[in-house]
C-alpha beads as a LAMMPS data file, in Angstrom:
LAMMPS data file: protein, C-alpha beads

424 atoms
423 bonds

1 atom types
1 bond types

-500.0 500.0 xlo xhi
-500.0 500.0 ylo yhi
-500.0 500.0 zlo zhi

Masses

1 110.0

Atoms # bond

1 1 1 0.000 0.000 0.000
2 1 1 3.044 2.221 -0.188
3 1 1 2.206 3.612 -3.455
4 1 1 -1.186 4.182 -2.543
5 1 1 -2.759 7.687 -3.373
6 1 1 -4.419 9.720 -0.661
7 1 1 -8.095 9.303 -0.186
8 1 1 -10.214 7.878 2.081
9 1 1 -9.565 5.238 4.237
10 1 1 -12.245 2.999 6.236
11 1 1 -10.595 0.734 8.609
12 1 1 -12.326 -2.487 10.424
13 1 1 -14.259 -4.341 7.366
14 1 1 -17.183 -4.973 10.016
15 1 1 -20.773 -3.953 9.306
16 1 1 -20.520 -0.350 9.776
17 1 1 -16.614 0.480 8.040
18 1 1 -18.707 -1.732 4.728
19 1 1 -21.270 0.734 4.836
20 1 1 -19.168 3.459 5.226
21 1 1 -16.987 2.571 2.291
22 1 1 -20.343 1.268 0.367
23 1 1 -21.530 4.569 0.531
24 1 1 -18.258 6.396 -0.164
25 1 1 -17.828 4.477 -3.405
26 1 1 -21.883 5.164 -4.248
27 1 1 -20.917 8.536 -4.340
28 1 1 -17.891 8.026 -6.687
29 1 1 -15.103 8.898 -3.685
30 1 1 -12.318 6.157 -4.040
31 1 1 -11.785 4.108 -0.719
32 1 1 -9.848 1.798 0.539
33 1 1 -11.147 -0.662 3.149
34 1 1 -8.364 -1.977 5.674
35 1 1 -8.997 -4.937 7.553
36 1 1 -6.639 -7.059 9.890
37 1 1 -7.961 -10.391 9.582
38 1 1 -8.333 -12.408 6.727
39 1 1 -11.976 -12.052 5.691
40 1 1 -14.872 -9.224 6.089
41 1 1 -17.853 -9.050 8.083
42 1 1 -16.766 -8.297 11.479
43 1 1 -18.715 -9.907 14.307
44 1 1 -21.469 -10.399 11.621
45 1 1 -19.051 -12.862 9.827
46 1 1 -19.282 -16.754 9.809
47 1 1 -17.092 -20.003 9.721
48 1 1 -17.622 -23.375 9.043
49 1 1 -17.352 -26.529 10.449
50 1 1 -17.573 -30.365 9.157
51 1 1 -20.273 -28.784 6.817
52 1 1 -21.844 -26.700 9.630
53 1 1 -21.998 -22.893 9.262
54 1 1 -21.969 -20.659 12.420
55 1 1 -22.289 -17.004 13.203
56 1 1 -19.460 -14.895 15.183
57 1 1 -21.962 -13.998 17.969
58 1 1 -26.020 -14.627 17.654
59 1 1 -27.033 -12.297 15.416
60 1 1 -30.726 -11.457 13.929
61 1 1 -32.069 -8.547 11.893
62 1 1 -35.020 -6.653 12.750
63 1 1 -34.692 -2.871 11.170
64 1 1 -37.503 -0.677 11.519
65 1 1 -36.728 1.269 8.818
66 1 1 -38.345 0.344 5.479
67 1 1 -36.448 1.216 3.142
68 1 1 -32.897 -0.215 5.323
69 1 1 -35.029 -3.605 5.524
70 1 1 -35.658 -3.316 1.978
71 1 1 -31.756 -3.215 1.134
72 1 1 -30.871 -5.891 3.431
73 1 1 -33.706 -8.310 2.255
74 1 1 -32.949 -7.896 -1.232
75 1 1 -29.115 -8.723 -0.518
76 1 1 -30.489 -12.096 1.073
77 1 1 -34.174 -13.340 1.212
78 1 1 -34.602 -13.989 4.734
79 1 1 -36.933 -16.201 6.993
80 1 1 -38.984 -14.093 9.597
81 1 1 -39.124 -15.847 12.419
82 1 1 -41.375 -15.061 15.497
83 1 1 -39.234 -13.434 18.387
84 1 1 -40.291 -16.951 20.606
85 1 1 -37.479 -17.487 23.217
86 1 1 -36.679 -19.166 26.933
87 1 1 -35.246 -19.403 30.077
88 1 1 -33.245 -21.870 31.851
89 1 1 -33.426 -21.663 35.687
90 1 1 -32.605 -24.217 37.743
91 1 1 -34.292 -27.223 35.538
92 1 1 -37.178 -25.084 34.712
93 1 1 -37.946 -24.163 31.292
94 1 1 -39.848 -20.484 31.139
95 1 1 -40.809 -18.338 28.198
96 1 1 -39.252 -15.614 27.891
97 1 1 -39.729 -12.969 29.495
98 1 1 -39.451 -15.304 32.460
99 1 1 -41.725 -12.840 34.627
100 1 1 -44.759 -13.465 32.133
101 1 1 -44.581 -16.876 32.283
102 1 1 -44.168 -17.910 35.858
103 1 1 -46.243 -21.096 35.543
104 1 1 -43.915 -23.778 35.175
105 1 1 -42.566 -22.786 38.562
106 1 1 -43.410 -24.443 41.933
107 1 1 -46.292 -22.584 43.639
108 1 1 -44.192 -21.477 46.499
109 1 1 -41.598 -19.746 44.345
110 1 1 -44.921 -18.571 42.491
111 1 1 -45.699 -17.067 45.580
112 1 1 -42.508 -15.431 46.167
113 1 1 -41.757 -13.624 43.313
114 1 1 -45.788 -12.175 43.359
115 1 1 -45.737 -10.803 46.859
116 1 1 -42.479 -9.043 46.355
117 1 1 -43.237 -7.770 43.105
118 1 1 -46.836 -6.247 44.463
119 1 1 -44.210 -4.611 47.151
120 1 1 -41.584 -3.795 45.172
121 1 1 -40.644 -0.162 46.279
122 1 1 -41.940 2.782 43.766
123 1 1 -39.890 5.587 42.104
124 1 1 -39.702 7.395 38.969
125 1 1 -37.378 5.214 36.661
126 1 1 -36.173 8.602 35.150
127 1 1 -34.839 9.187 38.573
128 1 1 -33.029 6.073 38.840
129 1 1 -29.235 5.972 37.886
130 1 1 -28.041 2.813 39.371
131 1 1 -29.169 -1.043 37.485
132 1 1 -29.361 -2.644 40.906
133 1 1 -32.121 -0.114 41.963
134 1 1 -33.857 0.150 38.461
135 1 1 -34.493 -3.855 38.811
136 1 1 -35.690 -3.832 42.350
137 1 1 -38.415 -1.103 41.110
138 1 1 -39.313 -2.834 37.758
139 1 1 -39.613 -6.292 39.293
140 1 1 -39.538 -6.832 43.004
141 1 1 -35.989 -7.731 45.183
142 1 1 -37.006 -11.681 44.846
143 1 1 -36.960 -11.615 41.221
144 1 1 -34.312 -9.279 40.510
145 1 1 -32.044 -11.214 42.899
146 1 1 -32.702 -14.658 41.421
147 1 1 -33.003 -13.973 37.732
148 1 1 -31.445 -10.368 36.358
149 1 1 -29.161 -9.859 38.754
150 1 1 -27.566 -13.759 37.999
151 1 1 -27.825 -13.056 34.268
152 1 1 -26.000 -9.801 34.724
153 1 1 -23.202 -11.149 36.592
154 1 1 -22.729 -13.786 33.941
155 1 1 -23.392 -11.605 30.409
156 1 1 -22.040 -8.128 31.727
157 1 1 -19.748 -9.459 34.324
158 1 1 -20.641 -6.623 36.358
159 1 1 -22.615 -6.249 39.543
160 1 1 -26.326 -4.709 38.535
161 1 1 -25.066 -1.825 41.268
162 1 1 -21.866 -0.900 39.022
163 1 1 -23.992 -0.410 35.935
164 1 1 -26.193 2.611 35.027
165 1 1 -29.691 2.720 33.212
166 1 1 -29.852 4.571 29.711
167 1 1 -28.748 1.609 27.729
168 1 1 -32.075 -0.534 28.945
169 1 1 -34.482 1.214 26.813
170 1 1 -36.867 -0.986 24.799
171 1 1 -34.338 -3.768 25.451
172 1 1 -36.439 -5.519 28.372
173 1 1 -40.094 -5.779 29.289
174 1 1 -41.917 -3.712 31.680
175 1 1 -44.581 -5.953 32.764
176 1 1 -47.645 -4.510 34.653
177 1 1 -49.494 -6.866 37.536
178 1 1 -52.009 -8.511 35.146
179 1 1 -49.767 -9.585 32.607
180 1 1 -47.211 -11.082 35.714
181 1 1 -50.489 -13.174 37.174
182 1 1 -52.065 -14.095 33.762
183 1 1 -48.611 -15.974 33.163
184 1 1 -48.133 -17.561 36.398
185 1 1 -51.467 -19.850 35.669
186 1 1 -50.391 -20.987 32.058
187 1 1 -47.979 -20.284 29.757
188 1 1 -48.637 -16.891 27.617
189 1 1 -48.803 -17.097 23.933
190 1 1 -48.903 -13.315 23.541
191 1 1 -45.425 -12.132 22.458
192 1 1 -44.277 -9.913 24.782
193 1 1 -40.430 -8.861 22.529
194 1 1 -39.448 -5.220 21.106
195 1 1 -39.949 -6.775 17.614
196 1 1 -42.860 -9.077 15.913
197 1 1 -40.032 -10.694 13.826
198 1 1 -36.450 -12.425 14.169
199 1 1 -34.708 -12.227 10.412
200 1 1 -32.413 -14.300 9.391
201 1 1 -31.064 -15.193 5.406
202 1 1 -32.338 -18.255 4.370
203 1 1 -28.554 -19.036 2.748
204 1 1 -25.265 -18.098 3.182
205 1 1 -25.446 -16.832 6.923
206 1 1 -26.436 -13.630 8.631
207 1 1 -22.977 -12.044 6.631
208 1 1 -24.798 -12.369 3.427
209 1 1 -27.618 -9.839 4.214
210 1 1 -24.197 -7.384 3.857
211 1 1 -23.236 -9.092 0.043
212 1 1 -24.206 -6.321 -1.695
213 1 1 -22.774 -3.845 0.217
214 1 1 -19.361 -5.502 0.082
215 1 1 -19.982 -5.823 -3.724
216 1 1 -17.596 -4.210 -5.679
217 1 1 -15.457 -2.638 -2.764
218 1 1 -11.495 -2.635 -2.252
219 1 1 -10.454 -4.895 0.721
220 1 1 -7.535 -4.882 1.723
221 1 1 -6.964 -7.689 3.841
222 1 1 -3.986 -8.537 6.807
223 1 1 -3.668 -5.041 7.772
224 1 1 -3.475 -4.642 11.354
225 1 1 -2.685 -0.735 12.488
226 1 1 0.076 -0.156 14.235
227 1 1 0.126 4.061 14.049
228 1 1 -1.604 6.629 12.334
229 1 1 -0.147 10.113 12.562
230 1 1 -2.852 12.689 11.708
231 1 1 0.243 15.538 10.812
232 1 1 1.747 13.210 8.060
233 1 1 -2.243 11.699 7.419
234 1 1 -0.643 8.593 6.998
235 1 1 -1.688 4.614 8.709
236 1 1 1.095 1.800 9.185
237 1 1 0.259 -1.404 9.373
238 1 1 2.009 -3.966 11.032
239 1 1 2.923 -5.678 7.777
240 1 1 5.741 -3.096 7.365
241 1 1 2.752 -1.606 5.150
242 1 1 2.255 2.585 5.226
243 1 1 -0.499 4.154 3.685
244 1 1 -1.768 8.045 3.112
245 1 1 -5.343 9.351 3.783
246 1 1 -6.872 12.555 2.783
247 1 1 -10.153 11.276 5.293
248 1 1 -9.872 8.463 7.923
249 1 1 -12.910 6.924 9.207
250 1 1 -12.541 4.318 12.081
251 1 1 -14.947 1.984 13.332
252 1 1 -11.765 0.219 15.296
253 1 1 -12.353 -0.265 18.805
254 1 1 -12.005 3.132 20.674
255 1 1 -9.887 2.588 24.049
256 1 1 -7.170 1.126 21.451
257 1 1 -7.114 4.608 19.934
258 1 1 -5.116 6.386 21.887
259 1 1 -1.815 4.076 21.912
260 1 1 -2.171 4.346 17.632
261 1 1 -2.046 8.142 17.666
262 1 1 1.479 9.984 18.943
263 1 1 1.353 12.446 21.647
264 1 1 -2.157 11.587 23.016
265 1 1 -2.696 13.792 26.060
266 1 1 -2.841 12.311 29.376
267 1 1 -6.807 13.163 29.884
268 1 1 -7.570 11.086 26.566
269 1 1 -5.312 8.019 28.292
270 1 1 -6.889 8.074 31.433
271 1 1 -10.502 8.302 29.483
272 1 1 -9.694 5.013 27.507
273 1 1 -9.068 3.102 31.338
274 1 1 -12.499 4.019 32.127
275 1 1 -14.025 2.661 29.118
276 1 1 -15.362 -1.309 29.550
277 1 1 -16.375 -4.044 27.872
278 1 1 -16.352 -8.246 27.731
279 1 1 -15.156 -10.229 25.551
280 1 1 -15.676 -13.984 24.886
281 1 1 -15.890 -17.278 23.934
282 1 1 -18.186 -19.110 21.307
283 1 1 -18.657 -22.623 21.980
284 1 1 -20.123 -24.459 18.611
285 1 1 -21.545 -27.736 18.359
286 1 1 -23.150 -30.004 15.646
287 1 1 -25.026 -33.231 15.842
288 1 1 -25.541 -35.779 14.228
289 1 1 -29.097 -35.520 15.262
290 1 1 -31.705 -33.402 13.603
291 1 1 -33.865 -32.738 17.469
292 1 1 -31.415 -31.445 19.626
293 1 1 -31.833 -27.734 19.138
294 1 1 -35.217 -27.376 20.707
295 1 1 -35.408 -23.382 21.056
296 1 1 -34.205 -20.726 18.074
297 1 1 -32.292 -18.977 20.959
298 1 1 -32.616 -19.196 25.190
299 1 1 -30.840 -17.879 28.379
300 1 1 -29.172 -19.843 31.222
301 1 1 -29.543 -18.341 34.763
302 1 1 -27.852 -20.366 36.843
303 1 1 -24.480 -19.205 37.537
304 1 1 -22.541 -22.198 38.153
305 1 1 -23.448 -22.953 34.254
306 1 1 -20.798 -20.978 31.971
307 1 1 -22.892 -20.202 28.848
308 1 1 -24.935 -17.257 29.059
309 1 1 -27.058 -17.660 26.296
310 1 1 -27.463 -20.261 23.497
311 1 1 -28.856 -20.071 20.079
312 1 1 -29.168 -22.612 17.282
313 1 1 -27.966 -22.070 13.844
314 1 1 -29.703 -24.807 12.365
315 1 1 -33.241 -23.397 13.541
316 1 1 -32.431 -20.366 11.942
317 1 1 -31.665 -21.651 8.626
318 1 1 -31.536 -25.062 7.349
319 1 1 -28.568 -24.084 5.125
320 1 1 -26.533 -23.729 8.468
321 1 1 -26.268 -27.673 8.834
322 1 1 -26.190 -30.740 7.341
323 1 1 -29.431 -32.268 6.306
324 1 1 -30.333 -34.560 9.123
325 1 1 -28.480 -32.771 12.021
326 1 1 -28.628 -29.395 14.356
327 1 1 -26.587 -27.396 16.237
328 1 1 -26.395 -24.992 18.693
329 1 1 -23.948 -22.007 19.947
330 1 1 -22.959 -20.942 23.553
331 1 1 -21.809 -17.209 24.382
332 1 1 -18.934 -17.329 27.274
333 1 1 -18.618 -13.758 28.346
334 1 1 -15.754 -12.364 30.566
335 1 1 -15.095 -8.833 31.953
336 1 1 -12.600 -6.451 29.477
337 1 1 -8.689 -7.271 31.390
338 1 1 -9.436 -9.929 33.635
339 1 1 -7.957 -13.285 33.217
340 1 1 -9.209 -15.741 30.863
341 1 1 -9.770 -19.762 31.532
342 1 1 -7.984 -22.722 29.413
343 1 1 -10.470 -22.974 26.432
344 1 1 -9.699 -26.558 26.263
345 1 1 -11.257 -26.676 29.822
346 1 1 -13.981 -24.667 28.881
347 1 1 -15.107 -26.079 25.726
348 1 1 -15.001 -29.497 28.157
349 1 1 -17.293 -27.897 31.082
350 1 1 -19.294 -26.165 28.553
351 1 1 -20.398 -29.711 26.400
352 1 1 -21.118 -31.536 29.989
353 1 1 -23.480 -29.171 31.761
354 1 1 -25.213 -28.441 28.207
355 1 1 -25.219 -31.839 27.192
356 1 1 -27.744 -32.096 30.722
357 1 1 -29.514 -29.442 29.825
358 1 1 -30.192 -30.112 26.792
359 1 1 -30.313 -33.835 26.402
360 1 1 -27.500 -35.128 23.859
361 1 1 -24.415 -37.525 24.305
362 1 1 -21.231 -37.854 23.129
363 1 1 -21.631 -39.897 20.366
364 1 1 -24.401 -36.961 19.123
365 1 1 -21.380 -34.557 18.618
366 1 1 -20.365 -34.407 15.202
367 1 1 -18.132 -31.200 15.357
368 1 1 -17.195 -29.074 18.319
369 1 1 -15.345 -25.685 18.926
370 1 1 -14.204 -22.556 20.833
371 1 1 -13.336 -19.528 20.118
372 1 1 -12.413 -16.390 21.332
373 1 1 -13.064 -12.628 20.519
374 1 1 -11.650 -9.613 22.588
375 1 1 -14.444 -7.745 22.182
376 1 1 -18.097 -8.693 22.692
377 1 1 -20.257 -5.911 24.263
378 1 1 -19.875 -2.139 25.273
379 1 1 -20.355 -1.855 29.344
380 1 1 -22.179 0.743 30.461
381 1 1 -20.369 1.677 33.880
382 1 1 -21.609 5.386 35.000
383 1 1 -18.424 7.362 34.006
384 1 1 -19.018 5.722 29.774
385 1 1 -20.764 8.914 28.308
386 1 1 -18.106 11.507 29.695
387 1 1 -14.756 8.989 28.872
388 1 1 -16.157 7.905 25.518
389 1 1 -16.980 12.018 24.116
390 1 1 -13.492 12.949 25.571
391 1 1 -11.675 10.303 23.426
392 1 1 -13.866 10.863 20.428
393 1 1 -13.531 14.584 20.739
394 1 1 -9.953 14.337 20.744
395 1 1 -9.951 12.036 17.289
396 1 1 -11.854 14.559 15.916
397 1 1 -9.568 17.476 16.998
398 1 1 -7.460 14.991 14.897
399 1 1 -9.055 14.359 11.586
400 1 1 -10.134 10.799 12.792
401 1 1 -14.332 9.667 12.557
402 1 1 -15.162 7.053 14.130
403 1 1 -18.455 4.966 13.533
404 1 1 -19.846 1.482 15.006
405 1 1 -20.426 -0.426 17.991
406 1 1 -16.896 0.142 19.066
407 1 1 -15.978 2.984 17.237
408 1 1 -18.632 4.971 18.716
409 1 1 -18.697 2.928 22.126
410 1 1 -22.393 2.233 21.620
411 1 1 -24.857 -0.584 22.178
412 1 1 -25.689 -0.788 18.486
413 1 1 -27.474 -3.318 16.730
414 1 1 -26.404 -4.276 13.345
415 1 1 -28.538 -2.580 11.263
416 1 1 -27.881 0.619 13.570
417 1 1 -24.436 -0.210 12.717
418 1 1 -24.739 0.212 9.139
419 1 1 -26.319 3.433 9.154
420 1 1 -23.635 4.557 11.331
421 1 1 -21.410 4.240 8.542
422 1 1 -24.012 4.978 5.870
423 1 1 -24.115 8.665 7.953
424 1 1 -20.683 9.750 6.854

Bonds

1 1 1 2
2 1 2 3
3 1 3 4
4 1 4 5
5 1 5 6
6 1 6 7
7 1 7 8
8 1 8 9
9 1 9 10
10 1 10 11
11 1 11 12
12 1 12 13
13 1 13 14
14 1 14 15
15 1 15 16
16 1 16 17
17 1 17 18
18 1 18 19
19 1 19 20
20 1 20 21
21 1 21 22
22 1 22 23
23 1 23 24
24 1 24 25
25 1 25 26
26 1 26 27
27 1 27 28
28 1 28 29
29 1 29 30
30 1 30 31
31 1 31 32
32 1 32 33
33 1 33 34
34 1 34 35
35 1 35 36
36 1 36 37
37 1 37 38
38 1 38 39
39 1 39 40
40 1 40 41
41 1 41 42
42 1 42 43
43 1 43 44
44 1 44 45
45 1 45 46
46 1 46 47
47 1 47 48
48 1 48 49
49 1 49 50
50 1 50 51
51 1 51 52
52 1 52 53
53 1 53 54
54 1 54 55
55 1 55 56
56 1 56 57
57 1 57 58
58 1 58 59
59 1 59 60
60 1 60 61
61 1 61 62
62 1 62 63
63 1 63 64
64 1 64 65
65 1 65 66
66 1 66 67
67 1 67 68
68 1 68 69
69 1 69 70
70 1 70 71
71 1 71 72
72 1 72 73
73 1 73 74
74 1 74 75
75 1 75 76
76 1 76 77
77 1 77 78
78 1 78 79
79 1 79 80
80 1 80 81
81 1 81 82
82 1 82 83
83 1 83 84
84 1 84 85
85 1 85 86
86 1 86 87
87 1 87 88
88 1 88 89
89 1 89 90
90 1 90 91
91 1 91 92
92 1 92 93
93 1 93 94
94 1 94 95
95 1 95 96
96 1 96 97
97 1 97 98
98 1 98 99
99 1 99 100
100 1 100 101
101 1 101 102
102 1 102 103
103 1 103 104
104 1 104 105
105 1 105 106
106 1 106 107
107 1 107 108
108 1 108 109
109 1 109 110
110 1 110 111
111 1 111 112
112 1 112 113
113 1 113 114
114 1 114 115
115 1 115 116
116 1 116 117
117 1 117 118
118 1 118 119
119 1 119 120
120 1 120 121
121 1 121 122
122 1 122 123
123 1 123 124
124 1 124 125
125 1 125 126
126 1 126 127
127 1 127 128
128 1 128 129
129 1 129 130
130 1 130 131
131 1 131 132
132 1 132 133
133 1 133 134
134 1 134 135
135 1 135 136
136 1 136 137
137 1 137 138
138 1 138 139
139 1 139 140
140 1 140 141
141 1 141 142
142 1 142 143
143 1 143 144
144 1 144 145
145 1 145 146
146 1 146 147
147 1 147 148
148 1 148 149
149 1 149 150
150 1 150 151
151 1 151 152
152 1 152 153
153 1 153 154
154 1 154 155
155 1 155 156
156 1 156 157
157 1 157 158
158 1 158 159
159 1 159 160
160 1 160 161
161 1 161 162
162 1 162 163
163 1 163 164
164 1 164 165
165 1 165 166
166 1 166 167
167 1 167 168
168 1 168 169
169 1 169 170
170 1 170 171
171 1 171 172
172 1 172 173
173 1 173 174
174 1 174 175
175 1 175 176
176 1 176 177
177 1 177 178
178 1 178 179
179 1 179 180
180 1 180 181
181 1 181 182
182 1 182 183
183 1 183 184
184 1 184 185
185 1 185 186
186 1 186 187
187 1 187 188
188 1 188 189
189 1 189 190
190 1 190 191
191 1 191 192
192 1 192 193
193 1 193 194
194 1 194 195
195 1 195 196
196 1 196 197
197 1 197 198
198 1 198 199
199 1 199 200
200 1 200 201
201 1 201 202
202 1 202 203
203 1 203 204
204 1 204 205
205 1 205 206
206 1 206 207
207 1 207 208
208 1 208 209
209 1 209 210
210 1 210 211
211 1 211 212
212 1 212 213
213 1 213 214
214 1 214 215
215 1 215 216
216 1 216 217
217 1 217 218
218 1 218 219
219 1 219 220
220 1 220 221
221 1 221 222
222 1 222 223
223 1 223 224
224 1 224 225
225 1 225 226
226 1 226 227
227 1 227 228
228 1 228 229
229 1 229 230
230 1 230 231
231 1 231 232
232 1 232 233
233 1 233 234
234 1 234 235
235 1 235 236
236 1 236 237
237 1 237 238
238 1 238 239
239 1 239 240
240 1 240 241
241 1 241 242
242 1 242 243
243 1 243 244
244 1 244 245
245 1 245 246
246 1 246 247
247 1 247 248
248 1 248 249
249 1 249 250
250 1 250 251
251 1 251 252
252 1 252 253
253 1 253 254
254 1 254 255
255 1 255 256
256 1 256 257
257 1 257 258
258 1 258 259
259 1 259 260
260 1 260 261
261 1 261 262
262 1 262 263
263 1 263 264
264 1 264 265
265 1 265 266
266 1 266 267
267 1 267 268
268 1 268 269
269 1 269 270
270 1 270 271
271 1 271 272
272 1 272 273
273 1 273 274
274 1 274 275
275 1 275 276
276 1 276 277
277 1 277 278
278 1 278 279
279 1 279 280
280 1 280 281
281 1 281 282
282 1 282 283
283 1 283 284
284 1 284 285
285 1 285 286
286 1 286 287
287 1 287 288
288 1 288 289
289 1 289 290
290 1 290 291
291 1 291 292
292 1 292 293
293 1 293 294
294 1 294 295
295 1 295 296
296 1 296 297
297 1 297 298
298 1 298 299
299 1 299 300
300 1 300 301
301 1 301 302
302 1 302 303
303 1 303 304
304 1 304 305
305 1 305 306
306 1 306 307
307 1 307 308
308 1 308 309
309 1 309 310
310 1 310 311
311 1 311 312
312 1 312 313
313 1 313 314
314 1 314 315
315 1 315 316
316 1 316 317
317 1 317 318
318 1 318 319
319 1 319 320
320 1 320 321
321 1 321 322
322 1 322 323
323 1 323 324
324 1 324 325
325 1 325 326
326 1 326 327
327 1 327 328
328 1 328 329
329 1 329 330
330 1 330 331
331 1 331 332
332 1 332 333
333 1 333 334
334 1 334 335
335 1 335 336
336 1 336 337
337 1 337 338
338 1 338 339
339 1 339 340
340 1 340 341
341 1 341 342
342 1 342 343
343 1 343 344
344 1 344 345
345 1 345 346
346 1 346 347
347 1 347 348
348 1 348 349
349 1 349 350
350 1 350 351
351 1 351 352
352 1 352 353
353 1 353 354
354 1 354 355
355 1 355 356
356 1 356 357
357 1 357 358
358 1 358 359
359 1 359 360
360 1 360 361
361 1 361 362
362 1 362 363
363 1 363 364
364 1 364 365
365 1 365 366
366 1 366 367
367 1 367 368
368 1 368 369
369 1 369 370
370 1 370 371
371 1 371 372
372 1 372 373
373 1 373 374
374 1 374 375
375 1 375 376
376 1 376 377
377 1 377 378
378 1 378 379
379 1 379 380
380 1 380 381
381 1 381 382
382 1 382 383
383 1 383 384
384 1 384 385
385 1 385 386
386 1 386 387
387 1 387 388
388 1 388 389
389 1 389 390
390 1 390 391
391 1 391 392
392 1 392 393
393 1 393 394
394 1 394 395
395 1 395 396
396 1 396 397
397 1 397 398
398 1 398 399
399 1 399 400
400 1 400 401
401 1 401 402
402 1 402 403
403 1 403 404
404 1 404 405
405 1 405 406
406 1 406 407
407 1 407 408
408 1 408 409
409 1 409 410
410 1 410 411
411 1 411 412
412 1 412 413
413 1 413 414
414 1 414 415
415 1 415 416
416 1 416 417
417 1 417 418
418 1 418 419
419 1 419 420
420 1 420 421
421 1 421 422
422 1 422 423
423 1 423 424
């Protein structure tokens, strides 16, 4: 890339830096799209298996916006399937969400959960800053103990308490008395989800919804920054690679920015320690059975039980497996510079307790795998908003845009994503 004429320059080949340089090239503005690994697609890519195709990460489409839907459908037909999920707790099997569909419960814990959430304590959510607290008031101590406050431990690593409240929005259900009692009697079929549909391509993974986007562009695969220096606009790559830029647009994660960029003042340093996230581990497994995947996706509450949720390929597409056979895929996640476990050991403690839970031996297991990616999910700790603009400010100050999940330190799904990059 030495030779390479300034221009603009996308880097991270992920949902948002192909819309960016989609839209860039629409306009008839050459880009160049760097990306370290060795294919695109970003968390929304894919790999395969023995013949079985999984997704980095669970991954669905349901954009609200017509005309975005539109473009994604007619990249890749998709199925629609309804948003129909469960919970794991303690051998129990509820719908989700779990506190609409208390009835598979014993009556006692029935009981429980009912009293305290007719006595939960009452405040203005708008006035409530803390996760812990905003639980307690949404659904009782009882149930916030046993079920949230578990899952939280295991898919933010966090305690509730260390976590603030403006990232919940839509994201989980509010559920009034009548709805709670309805579904501790018999299981609801009302969906109670933010969206009436779960899409998914009927081929090719959820990556090829992005096919046409990526048509046409200029990849340039392998390159892994190792500086960019906004006075000589120029990027090197770890490859011995150098390349100039008239515009840089970054959807790379943003607490890396500061060690790429010389002379990055101390207050931009000490913002990037006080930005969080996990990271983790995908645990993949196919069968040789076509039954084992019972649910399109579910969550595990207990905490001695590493996964924290688990979704099933197969269910949403055939073309994911094998004719005859299923699988299914476990999220691991781990707090952002804590250590990490053996994956060997892992994988190993991951296949027993789900092979109890969901009912498959040894000799079902055509394929199994794990892998690992450093970052999963933005945390949102109480000091994100003012850490995140002061690093972002200060790329700016320096001819750096960022877009993305990680670029913009956002909880972004991935059609909110694209039109980050589609924005610039």
């Amino acid at each position: 890339m030495e030779n390479t004429s300034p221009g603009n320059v996308v880097l991270g080949a992920g949902v948002a830096g192909l819309s960016a340089a989609h839209h860039l090239h629409r306009r008839g503005e050459p880009v160049i799209l760097c990306e370290q690994g060795d294919d695109w697609g970003g968390l929304c890519g894919f790999f395969t298996l023995g013949g079985f195709r999984f997704d980095r990460f669970v991954h669905f489409s349901f954009a609200p916006e017509e005309e975005l839907a539109a473009r994604l459908e007619a990249s890749s037909p998709t199925f629609a399937h309804p948003p129909v999920s469960y919970n794991y707790w303690h051998g129990f099997w509820l719908k989700h969400p779990a506190q609409n569909n208390l009835a598979p419960l014993p009556a006692e814990e029935k009981v429980r959960i009912i009293e305290d959430f007719v006595q939960r304590p009452h405040k203005d959510p708008a006035a409530i800053s803390s996760y812990d607290e905003w639980l307690r008031v949404q659904y009782g101590h009882y149930f916030a103990e046993h079920f949230p406050f578990a899952y939280t431990r295991k898919y933010w690593c966090r305690e509730p308490r260390e976590l603030e409240t403006r990232w919940v929005g839509q994201r989980m259900r509010i559920s009034p008395l009548a709805e709670v009692l309805r579904g501790a009697f018999a299981e609801q079929a009302e969906n109670f989800y933010y969206t009436q549909a779960m899409r998914y391509p009927k081929q090719g993974g959820f990556r090829s919804l992005f096919d046409s986007t990526r048509r046409g562009l200029d990849i340039r695969f392998g390159k892994k920054v190792t500086a960019i220096d906004p006075a000589a606009r120029r990027i090197f790559f770890a490859d011995g690679d150098s390349a100039p830029y008239t515009r840089l647009i970054s959807s790379l994660p943003l607490p890396e920015m500061p060690r790429l960029v010389p002379h990055c003042p101390p207050a931009v340093q000490q913002a990037a320690e006080q930005l969080h996230w996990t990271c983790g581990f995908q645990v993949s497994l196919g069968f040789r059975r076509p039954d084992v995947a019972q649910h399109l996706w579910f969550y595990i509450y207990d905490e001695d039980v590493p996964p924290a949720r688990v979704y099933s390929p197969s269910l949403k597409s055939p073309d994911n497996a094998p004719a005859g056979c299923s699988s299914l895929q476990a999220e691991i996640f781990f707090a952002d510079r804590t250590p990490l476990p053996d994956p060997a050991r892992l994988l190993k403690r991951t296949i027993s307790v789900l092979r109890r839970i969901c009912h498959f031996t040894e000799a079902d297991l055509l394929v199994s795998d794990i892998r690992y990616e450093p970052y999963a999910n933005v945390t949102f700790t109480p000091e994100i908003y003012e850490a995140r603009a002061t690093i972002r400010q200060w790329l700016s100050s320096q001819g750096i845009e960022t877009i993305g999940r990680f670029g913009l330190w956002d909880y972004l799904w991935s059609h909110q994503a694209y039109a980050s990059g589609q924005s610039v």
